[in-house]
VOLO-285660 format. One record per residue (C-alpha): residue number from 1; chain; x, y, z. Coordinates in Angstrom, 3 decimals. Layout:
VOLO-285660
ATOM    n  chain        c1        c2        c3
ATOM  NUM      A         X         Y         Z
...
//
This chain:
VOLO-285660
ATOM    n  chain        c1        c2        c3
ATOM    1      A     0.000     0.000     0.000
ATOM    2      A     2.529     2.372     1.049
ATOM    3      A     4.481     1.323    -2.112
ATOM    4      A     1.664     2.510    -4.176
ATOM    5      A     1.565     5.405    -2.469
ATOM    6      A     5.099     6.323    -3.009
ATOM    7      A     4.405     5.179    -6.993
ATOM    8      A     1.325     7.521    -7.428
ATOM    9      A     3.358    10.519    -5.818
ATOM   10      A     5.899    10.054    -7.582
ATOM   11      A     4.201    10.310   -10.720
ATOM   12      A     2.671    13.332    -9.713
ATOM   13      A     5.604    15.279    -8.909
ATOM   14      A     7.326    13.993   -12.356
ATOM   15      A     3.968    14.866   -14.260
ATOM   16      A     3.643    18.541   -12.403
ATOM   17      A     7.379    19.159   -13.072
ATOM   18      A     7.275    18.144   -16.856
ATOM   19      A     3.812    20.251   -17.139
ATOM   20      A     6.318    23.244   -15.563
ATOM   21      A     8.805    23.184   -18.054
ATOM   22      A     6.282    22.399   -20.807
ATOM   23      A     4.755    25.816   -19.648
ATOM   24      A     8.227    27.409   -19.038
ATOM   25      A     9.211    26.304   -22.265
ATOM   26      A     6.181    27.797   -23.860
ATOM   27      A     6.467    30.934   -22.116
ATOM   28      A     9.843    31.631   -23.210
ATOM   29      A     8.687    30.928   -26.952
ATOM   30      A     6.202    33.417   -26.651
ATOM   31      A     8.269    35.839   -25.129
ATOM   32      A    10.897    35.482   -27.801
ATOM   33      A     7.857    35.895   -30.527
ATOM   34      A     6.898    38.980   -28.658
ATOM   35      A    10.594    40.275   -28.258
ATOM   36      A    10.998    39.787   -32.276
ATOM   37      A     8.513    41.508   -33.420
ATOM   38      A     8.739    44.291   -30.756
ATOM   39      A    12.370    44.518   -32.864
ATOM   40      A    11.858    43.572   -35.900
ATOM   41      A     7.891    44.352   -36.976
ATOM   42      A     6.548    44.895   -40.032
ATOM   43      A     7.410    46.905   -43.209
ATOM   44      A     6.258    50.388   -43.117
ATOM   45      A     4.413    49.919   -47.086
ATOM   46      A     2.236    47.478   -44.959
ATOM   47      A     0.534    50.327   -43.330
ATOM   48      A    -2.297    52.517   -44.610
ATOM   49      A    -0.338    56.034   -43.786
ATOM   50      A     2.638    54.711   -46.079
ATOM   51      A     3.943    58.632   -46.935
ATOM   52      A     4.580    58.494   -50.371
ATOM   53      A     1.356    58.587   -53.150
ATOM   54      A     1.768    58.110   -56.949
ATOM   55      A     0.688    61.345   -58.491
ATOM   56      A    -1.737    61.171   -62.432
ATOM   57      A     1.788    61.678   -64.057
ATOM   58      A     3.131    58.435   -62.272
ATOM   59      A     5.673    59.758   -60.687
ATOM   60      A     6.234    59.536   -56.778
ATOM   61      A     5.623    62.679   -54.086
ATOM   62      A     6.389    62.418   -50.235
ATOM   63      A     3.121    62.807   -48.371
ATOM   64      A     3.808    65.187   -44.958
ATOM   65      A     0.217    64.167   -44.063
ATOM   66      A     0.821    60.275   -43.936
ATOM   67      A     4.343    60.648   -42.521
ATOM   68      A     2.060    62.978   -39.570
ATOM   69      A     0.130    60.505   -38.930
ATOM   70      A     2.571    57.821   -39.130
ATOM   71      A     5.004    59.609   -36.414
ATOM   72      A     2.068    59.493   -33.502
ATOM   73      A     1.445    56.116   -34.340
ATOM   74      A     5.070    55.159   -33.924
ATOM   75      A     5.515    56.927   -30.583
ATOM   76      A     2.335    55.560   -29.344
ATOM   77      A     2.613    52.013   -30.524
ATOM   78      A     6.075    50.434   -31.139
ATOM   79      A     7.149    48.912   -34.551
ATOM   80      A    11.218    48.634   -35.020
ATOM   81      A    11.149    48.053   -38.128
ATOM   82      A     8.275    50.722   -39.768
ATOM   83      A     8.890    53.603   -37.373
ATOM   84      A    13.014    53.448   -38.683
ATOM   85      A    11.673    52.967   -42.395
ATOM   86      A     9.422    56.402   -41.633
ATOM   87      A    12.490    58.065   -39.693
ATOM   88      A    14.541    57.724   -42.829
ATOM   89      A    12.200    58.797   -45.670
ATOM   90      A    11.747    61.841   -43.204
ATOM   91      A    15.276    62.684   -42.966
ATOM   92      A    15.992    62.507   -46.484
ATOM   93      A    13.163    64.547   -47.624
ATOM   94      A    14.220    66.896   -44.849
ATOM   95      A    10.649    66.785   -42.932
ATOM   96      A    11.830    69.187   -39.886
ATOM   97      A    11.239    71.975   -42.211
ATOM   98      A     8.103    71.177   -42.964
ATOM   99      A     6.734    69.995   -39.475
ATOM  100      A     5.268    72.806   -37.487
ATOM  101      A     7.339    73.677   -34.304
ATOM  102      A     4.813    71.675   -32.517
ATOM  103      A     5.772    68.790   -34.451
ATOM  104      A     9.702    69.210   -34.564
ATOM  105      A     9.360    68.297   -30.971
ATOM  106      A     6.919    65.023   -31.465
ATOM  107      A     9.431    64.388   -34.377
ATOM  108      A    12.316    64.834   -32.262
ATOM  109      A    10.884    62.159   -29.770
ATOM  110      A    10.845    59.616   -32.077
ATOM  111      A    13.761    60.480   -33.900
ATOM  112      A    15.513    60.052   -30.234
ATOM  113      A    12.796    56.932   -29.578
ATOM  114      A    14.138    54.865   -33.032
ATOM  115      A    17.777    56.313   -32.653
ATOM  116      A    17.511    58.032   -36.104
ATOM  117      A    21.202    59.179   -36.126
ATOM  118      A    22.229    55.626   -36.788
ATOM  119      A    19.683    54.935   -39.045
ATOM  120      A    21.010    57.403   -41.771
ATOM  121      A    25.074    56.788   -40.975
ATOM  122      A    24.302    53.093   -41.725
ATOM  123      A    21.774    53.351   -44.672
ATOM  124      A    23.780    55.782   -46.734
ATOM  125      A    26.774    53.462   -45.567
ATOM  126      A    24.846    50.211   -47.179
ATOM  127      A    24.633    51.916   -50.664
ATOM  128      A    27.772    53.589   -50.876
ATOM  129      A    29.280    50.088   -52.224
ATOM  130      A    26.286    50.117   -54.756
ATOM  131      A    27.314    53.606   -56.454
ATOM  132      A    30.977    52.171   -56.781
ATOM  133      A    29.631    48.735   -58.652
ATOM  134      A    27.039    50.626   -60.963
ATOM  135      A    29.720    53.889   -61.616
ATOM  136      A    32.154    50.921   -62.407
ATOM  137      A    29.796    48.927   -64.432
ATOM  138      A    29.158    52.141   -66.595
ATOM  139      A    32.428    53.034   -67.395
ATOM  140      A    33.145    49.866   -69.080
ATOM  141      A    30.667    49.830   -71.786
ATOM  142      A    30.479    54.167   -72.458
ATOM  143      A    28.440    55.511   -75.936
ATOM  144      A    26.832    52.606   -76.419
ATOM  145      A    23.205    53.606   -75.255
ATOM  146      A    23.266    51.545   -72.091
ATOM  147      A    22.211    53.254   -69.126
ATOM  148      A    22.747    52.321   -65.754
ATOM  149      A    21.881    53.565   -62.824
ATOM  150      A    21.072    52.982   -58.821
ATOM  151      A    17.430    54.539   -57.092
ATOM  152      A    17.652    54.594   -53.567
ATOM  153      A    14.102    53.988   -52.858
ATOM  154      A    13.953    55.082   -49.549
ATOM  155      A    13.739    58.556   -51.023
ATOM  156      A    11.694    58.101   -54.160
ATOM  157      A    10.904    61.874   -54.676
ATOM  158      A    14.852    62.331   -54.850
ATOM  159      A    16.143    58.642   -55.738
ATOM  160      A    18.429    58.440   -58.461
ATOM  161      A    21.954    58.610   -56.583
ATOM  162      A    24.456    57.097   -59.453
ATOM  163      A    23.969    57.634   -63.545
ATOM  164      A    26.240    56.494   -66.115
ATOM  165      A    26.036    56.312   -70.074
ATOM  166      A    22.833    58.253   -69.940
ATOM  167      A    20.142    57.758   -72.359
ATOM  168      A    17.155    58.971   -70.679
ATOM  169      A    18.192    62.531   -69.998
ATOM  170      A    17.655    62.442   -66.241
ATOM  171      A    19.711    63.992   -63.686
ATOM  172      A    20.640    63.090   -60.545
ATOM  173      A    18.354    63.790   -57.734
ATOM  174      A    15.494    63.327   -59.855
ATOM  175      A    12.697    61.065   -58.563
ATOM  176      A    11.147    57.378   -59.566
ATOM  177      A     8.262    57.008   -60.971
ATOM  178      A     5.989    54.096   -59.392
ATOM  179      A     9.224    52.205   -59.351
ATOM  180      A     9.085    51.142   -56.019
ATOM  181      A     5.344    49.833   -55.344
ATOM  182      A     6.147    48.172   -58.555
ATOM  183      A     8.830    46.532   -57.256
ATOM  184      A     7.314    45.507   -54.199
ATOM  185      A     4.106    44.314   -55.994
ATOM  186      A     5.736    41.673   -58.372
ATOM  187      A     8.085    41.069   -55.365
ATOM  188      A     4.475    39.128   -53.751
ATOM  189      A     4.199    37.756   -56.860
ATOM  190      A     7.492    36.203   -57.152
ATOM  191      A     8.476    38.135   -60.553
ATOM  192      A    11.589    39.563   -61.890
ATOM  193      A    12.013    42.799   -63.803
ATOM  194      A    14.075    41.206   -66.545
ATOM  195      A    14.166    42.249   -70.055
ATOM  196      A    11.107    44.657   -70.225
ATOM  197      A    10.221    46.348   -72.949
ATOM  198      A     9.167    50.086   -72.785
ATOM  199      A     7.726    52.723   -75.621
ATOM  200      A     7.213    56.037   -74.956
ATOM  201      A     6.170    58.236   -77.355
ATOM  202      A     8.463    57.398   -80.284
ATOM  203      A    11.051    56.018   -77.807
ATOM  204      A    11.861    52.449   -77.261
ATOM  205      A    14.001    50.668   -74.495
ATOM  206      A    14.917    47.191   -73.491
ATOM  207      A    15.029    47.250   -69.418
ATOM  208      A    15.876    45.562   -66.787
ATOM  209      A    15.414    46.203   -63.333
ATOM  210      A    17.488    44.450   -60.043
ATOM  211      A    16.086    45.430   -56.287
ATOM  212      A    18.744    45.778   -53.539
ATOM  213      A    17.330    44.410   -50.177
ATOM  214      A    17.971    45.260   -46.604
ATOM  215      A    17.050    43.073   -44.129
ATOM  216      A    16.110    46.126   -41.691
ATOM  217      A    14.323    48.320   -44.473
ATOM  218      A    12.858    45.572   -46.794
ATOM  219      A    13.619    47.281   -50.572
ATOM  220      A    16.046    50.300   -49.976
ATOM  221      A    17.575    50.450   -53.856
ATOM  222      A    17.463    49.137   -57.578
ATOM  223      A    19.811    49.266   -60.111
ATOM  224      A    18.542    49.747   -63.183
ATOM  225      A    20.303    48.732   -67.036
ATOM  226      A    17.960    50.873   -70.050
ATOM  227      A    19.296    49.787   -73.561
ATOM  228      A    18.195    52.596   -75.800
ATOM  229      A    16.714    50.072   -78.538
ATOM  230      A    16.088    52.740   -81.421
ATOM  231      A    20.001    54.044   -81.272
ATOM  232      A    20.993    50.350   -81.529
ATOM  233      A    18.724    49.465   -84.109
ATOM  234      A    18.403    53.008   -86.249
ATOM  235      A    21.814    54.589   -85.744
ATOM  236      A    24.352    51.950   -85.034
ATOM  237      A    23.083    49.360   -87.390
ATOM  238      A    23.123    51.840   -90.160
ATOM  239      A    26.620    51.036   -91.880
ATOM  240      A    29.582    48.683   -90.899
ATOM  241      A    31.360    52.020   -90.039
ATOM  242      A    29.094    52.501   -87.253
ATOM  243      A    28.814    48.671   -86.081
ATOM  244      A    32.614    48.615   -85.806
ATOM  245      A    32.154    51.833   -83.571
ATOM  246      A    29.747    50.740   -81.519
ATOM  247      A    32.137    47.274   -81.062
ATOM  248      A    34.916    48.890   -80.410
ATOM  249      A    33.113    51.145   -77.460
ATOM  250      A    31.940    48.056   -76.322
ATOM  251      A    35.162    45.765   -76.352
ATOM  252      A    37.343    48.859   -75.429
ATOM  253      A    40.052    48.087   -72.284
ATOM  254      A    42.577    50.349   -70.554
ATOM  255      A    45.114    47.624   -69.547
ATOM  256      A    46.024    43.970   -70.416
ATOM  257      A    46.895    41.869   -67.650
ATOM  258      A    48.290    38.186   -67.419
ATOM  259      A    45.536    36.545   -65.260
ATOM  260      A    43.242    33.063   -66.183
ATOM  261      A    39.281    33.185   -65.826
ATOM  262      A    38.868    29.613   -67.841
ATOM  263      A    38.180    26.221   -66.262
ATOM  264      A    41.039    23.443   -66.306
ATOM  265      A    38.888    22.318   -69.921
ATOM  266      A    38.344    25.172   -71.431
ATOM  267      A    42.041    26.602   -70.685
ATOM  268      A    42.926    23.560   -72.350
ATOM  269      A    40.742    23.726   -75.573
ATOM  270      A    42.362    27.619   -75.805
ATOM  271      A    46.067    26.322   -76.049
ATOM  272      A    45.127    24.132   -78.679
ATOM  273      A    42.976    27.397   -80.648
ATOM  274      A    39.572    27.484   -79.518
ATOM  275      A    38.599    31.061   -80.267
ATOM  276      A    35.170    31.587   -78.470
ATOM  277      A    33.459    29.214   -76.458
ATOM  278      A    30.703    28.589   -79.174
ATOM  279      A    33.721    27.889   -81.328
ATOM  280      A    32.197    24.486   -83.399
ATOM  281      A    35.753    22.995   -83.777
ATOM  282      A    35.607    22.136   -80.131
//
């Protein structure tokens, strides 16, 4: 009897202790749910009061009366994530002149709330490697009517940061045009902004379009490669003269250096006089 006894009890203690942890265990699980999205939240577009609107001519305009009501949101309810994505559109579309004085203060809150200083250092920090690739990337193929460029789309009323080769006649500092809520919309859908076509008015350009992701800020940049179709097709196609041109622009180096990019097979097939690697004798 007393052997039973001792049997049952100790089942009960081993059951309440493993229900304990069970609970412990669960608690900490929700608390480390809680915890990441206290930090991490969601993505600013995902709320009504996102502060930019597409005006009739498609292009995009900073909204002071979203990011308004966006700010007392933030300071009254806590997102990581949105609040820093709202502090940095602010700051580079230079909201504390347009806030009231009244404002400047609530601003200054959450500025101080979101530590805004760092946002900015580390953002313009993230794209500075960016410029160098696309500045880079232009310089090696120049008057040949590619474009390329880089948007920082964290400021799409004043995104276009980096322009080489241009064929489109912006300048920098100009804005996007729905570039952005484009980007995120076919970015739900899974699709790529690969080898567009786009005519406007008598122009004609093959596109392509490559979003640069931050794991803080969700879609903070794009580079951007517009092939000026007509020049290609109208002007350089015109004569041999100006296809040799237009090959020579494109082939051009500065310096010739003693360095191997082939596989162990195809290094091979070149000592022996492959010439390309579509070359049919090998």
């Amino acid at each position: 009897m007393i052997n039973a006894l001792q049997s049952e009890l100790t089942i009960n203690v081993v059951a309440s202790i493993i229900v304990s942890l069970l609970f412990l265990g669960l608690g900490f699980l929700w608390g480390k749910y809680k915890e990441r999205r206290r930090k991490f939240g969601r993505n600013l577009e995902e709320y009504d009061f996102y502060p930019f609107i597409v005006t009739r001519e498609n292009f995009g305009e900073f909204s002071l009366k979203d990011f308004r009501l966006g700010m007392h949101y933030f300071l009254k309810n806590e997102d990581h994530t949105a609040a820093r994505q709202l502090i940095f559109i602010g700051e580079q579309n230079n909201v504390r002149a347009q806030l009231e004085p009244a404002e400047q203060k609530v601003y200054a809150q959450l500025f101080e709330k979101y530590e805004g200083k760092k946002i900015t250092d580390d953002t313009h920090e993230f794209l500075e490697n960016y410029e160098r690739i696309v500045r880079l990337i232009g310089k090696s193929f120049p008057n040949t009517g590619i474009e390329i460029l880089l948007h920082n789309l964290a400021d799409p009323a004043h995104s276009l940061i980096t322009l080489e080769n241009n064929v489109t006649g912006r300048h920098l500092r100009d804005g996007t045009t729905n570039l952005l809520i484009d980007l995120k919309r076919r970015q739900l859908l899974n699709e790529e902004k690969l080898n567009y076509e786009l005519n406007i008015g008598a122009r004609k350009f093959k596109c392509t379009t490559i979003p640069i992701k931050r794991k803080e800020f969700g879609i903070v940049g794009a580079i951007c490669i517009n092939i000026d179709a007509n020049y290609i097709t109208e002007e350089v196609l015109k004569d041999r003269q100006r296809i040799e041109t237009w090959f020579q622009n494109f082939l051009r180096t500065d310096m010739r250096l003693d360095e191997n990019i082939l596989s162990k097979d195809e290094y091979a097939k070149a000592q022996k006089g492959q010439r390309h690697f579509k070359h049919e004798a090998f």
